[in-house]
C-alpha positions in Angstrom: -22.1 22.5 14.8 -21.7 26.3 15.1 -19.1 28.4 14.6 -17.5 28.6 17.7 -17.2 25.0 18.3 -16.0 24.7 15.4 -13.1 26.9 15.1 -12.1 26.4 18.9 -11.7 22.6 18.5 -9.7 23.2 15.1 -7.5 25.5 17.1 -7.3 23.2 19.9 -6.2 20.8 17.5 -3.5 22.9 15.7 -1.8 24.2 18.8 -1.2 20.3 20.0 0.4 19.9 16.9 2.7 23.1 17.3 1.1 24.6 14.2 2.0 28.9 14.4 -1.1 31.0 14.9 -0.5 32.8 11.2 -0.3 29.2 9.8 -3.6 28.8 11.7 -5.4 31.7 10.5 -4.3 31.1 7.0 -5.7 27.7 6.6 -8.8 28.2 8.6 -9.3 30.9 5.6 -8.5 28.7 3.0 -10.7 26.3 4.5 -13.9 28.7 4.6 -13.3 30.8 1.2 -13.5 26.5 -0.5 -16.8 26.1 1.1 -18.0 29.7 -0.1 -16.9 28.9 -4.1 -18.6 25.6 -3.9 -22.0 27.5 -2.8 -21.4 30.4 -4.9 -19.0 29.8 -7.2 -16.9 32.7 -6.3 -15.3 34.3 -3.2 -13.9 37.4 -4.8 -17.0 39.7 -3.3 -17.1 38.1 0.2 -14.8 38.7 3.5 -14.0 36.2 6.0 -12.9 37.3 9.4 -11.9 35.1 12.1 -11.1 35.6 16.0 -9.1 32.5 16.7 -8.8 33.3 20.6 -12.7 34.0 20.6 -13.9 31.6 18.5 -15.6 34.1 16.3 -16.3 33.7 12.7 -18.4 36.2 10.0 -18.6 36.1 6.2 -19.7 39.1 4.8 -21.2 39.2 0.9 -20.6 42.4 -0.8 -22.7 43.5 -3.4 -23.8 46.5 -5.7 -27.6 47.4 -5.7 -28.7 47.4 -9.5 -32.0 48.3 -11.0 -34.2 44.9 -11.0 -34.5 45.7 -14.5 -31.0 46.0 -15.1 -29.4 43.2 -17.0 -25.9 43.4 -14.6 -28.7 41.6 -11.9 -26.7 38.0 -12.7 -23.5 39.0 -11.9 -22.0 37.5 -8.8 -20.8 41.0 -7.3 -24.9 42.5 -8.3 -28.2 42.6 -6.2 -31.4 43.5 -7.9 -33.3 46.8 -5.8 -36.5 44.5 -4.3 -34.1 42.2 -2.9 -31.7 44.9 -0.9 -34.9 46.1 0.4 -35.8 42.9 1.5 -32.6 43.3 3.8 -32.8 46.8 4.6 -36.0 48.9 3.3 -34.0 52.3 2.7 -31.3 50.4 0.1 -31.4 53.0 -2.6 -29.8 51.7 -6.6 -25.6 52.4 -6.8 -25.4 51.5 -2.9 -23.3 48.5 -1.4 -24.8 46.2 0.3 -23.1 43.9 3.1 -24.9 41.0 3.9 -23.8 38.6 6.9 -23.6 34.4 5.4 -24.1 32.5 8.7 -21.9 29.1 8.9 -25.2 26.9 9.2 -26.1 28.6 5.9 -24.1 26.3 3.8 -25.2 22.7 5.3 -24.7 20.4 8.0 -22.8 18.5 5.5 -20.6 20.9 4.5 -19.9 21.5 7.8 -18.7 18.6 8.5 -16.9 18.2 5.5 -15.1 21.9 6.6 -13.8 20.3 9.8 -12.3 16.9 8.4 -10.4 19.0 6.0 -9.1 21.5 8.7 -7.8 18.4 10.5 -6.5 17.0 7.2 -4.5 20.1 6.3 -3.0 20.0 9.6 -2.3 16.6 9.2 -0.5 17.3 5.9 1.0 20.3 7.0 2.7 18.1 10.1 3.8 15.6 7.9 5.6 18.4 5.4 7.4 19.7 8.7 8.6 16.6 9.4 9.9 15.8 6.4 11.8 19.3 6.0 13.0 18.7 9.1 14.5 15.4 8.7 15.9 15.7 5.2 18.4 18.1 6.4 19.8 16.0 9.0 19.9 13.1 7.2 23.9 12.1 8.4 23.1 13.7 11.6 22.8 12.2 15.4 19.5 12.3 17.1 18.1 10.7 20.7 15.1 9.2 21.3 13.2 6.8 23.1 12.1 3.1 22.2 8.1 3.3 22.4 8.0 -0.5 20.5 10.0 -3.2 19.7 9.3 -5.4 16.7 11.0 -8.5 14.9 11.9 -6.4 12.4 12.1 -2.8 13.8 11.8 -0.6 16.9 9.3 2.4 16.9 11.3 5.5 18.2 9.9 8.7 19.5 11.9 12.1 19.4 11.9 14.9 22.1 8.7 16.0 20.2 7.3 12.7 19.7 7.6 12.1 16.3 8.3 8.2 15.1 11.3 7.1 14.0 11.8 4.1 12.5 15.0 1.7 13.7 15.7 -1.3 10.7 16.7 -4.6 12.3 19.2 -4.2 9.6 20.5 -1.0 10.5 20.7 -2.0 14.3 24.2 -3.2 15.4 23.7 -7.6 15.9 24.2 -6.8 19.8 21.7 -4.4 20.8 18.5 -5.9 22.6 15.9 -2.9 23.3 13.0 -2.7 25.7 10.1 0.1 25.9 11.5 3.0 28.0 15.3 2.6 26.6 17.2 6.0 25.0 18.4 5.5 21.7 21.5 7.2 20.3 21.6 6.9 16.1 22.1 8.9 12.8 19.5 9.2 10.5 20.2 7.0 7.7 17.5 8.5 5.2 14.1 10.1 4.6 11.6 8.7 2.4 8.4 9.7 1.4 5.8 6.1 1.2 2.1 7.0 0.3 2.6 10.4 1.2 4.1 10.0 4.6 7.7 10.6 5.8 9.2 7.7 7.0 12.4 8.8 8.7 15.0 5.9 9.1 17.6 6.0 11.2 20.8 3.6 11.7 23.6 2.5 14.0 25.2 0.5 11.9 26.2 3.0 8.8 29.9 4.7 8.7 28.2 8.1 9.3 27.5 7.0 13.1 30.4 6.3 14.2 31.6 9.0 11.9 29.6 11.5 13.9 30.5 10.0 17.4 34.2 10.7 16.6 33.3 14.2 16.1 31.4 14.0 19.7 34.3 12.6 21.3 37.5 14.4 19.3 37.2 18.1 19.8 40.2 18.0 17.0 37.7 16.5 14.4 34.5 18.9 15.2 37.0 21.5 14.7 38.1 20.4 11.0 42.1 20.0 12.7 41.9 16.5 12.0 39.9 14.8 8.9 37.9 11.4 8.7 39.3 9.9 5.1 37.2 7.0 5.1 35.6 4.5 8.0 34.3 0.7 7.2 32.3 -1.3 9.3 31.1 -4.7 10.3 28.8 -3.2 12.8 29.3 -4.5 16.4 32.4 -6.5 15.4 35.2 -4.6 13.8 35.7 -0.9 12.3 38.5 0.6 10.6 38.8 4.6 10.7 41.1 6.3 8.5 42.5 9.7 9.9 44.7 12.8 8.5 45.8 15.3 10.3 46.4 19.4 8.7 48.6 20.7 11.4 52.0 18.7 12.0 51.5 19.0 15.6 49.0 17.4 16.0 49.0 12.9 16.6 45.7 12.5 14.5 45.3 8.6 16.0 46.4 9.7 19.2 44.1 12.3 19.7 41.0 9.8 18.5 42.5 7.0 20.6 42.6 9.9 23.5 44.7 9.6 27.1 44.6 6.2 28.1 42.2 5.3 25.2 39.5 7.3 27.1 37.8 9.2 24.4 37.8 6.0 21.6 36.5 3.7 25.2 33.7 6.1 25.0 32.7 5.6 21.4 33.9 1.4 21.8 30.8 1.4 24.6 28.2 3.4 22.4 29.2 0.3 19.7 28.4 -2.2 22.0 32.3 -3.2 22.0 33.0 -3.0 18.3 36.8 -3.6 17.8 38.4 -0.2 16.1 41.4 0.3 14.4 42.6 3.9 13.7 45.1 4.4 11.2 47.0 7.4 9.5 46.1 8.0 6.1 48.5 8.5 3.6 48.9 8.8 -0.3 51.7 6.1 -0.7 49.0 2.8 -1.7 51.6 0.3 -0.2 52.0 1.9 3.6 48.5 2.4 3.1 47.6 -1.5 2.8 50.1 -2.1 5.7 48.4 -0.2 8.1 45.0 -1.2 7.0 46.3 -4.9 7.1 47.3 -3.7 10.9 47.7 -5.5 13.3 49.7 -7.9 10.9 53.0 -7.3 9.5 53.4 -7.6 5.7 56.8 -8.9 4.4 56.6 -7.9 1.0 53.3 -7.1 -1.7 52.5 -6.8 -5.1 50.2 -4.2 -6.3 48.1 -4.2 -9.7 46.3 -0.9 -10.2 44.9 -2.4 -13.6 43.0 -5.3 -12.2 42.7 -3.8 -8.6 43.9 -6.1 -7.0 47.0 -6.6 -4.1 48.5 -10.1 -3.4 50.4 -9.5 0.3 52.9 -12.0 1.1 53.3 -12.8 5.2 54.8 -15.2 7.8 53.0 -17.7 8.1 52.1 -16.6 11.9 50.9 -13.0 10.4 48.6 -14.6 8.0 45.5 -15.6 10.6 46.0 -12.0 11.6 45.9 -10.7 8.5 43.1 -12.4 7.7 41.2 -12.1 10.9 38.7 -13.8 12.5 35.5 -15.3 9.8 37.7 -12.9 7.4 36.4 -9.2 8.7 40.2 -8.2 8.8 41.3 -8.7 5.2 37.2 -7.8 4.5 37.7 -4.3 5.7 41.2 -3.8 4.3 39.9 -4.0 1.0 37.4 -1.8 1.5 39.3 0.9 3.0 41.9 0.8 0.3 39.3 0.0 -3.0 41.0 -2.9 -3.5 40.8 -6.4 -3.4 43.7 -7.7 -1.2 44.8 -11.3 -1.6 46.9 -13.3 1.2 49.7 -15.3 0.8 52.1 -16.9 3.1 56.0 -16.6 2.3 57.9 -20.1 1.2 58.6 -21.2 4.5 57.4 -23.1 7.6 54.3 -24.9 7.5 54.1 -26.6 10.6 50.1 -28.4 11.3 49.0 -27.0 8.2 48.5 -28.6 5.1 48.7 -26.5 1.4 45.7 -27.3 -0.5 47.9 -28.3 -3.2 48.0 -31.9 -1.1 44.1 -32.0 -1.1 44.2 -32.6 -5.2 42.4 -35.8 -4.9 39.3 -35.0 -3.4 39.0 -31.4 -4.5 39.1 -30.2 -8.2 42.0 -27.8 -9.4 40.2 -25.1 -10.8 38.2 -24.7 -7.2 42.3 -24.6 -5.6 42.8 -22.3 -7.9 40.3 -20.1 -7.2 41.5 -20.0 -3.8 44.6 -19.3 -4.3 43.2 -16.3 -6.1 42.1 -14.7 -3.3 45.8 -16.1 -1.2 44.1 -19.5 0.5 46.8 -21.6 -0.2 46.6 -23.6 2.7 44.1 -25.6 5.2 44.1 -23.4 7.8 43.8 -20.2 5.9 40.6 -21.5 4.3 38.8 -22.6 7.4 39.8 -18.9 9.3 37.8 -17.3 6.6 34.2 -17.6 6.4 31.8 -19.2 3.8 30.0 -16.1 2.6 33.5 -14.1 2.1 34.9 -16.9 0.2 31.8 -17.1 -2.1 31.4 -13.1 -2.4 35.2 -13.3 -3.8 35.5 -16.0 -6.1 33.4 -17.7 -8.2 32.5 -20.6 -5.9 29.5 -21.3 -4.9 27.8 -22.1 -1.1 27.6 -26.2 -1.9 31.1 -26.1 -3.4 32.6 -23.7 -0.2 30.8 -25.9 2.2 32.1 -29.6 0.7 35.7 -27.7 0.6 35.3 -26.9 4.2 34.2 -30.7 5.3 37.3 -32.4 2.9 39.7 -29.7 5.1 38.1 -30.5 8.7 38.0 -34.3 8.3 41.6 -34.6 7.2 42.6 -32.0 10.2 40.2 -34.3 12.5 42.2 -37.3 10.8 45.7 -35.9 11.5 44.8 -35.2 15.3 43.5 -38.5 15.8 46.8 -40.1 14.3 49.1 -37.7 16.3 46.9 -38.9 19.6 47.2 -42.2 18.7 51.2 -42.6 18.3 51.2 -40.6 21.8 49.1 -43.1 23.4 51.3 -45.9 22.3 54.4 -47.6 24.7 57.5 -47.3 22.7 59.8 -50.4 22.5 62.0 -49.5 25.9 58.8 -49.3 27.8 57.6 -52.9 26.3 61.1 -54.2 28.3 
């Protein structure tokens, strides 16, 4: 492989991969002056000058002429007399002698070797550009398009083709790609794995919807109106937090928009996920109120110590309160940093049951341990999911699940009785 082959392919290469023509030049350089210390141990006394446009390459070996007696004939920047004349016959002692080193003086092997590592540096040198790239953006929106769809991930390219990786996990439950699609999401984080950037990105962190609030609220991009906190169950439910610096200015109207038409546009983007926006305020117990919205709270008792609020409600605001599989009172909590516990007011309790009745087939300390966490009754157990229940007490799956079949069955039971004594003909009937 001569020169010219060589270095036009490399800069074929390079420019594909957007690399600058100084960045080009220098590692081509690099590249040549490693090959000349691993022939002659040195490159101090030697010039490398490249044409990238031409293809042109010379190395050019400088050294003194020295008497070939002289005992300065070993050093690397020295020529003894009989062998400058052997390159020119007029060399005289003291003179300088330039002598060209012609690429297929070093090997075929180091040849080769030259042009894998050109291709490698490149390689490496993409790879560091992504990653600078990416780090700083990490929190940031980006597009791109679905190139492959796995069970565990979709591939996505950006405008310049780079690939982006899409977690199952950090997709919302709704979305169902194909090859071809556009992709909107933030990118979650940048790692590095065996010395390659893997850039991850995510629809289903805070940050997104975060940043498409900012898309859709001019307000927000413009600092007027601050994001406190958000929590998410992606694709389900979200709850957005929102303070306002200028007293003129509605901070949840201007995020719900005219009509609702900027948070539609964000709702869509979500594949319909259900968000509330609420005013942020410093007073803890309006706080829980609105993050408890839509339900209405009659009274509470807060406990900064143990971090923990016990909210007392109608017994109609409770399944509200709640919401549905729990993701109401789930987010709630999170929003305010506390653990919120439900329970209904002394009142009605019309086809319900309070779990207080179920004594017989379920043990106290696992009624108690509901009630912990304001399940006080039938009902309010079974709106709550099994995961919830288990992530706040101390129960465990087997002993959620038997809880749930005792509460069902006597439900079923009571339905079946109620049908029954409609069914049958009362006594004036009989006659």
């Amino acid at each position: 492989m001569n020169s010219n082959v060589l270095i036009e392919s490399f800069a074929e290469f390079a420019r594909s991969k957007n690399i600058d023509r100084p960045t080009m030049m220098s590692i081509l350089e690099d590249v040549f002056r490693t090959m000349i210390r691993k022939k002659y141990t040195t490159d101090e006394n030697f010039d490398v000058i490249i044409n990238v446009d031409k293809g042109d390459l010379e190395i050019w070996r400088n050294r003194e002429i020295v008497d070939d007696d002289s005992e300065d004939i070993w050093d690397f920047d020295k020529i003894p007399l009989a062998e400058a004349q052997k390159i020119e016959a007029d060399f005289e002692v003291g003179e300088q002698v330039a002598e060209e080193v012609k690429l297929e003086d070093f090997g075929r092997r180091a040849v080769l070797m030259a042009r894998q590592t050109l291709i490698q540096r490149v390689k490496d040198l993409e790879r560091d550009n992504l990653y600078q790239a990416y780090k700083d953006q990490v929190g940031e929106i980006v597009t791109g398009e679905v190139y492959q769809v796995w069970s565990r991930e979709a591939l996505i390219l950006d405008k310049e083709e780079n690939e982006l990786v899409l977690p199952k996990a950090e997709q919302i439950p709704k979305d169902r790609y194909r090859k071809g699609d556009t992709v909107r999401a933030v990118v979650h984080r940048v790692e590095i794995i065996n010395g390659t950037p893997k850039i991850i990105l995510s629809r289903a962190a805070p940050a997104f919807l975060e940043r498409l609030f900012e898309l859709e609220v001019p307000e927000i991009y413009d600092g007027l109106i601050t994001i406190k906190n958000i929590v998410r169950e992606p694709g389900e439910r979200a709850k957005v937090a929102v303070e306002s610096y200028d007293d003129r200015i509605d901070p949840v109207g201007a995020c719900v928009g005219m009509k609702g038409s900027r948070i539609h546009a964000v709702v869509r983007e979500l594949e319909n996920e259900n968000i509330d926006v609420i005013n942020y305020t410093d007073n803890l117990e309006l706080y829980i109120q609105r993050a408890l919205s839509p339900a209405k709270i009659g009274s509470m008792r807060i406990n900064e110590q143990t971090g923990r609020v016990s909210v007392f409600l109608k017994p109609d605001q409770v399944s509200l309160a709640i919401g549905r599989g729990g993701a109401n009172i789930k987010l709630a909590s999170r929003l305010v940093g506390m653990e919120i516990d439900v329970f209904r007011e002394a009142g009605d309790y019309d086809e319900d049951i309070a779990l207080d009745e179920f004594k017989d087939e379920i043990e106290g300390w696992v009624i108690d341990e509901l009630k912990k966490i304001g399940l006080d009754t039938g009902r309010a157990v079974l709106a709550v999911s099994k995961e919830d229940i288990v992530r706040r007490t101390e129960l465990e799956d087997v002993t959620v699940e038997d809880v749930f079949r005792i509460i069902r069955n006597e439900f079923d039971d009571n339905e079946d009785t109620a049908e029954t004594e409609e069914e049958a003909p009362n006594s004036g009937d009989a006659q």
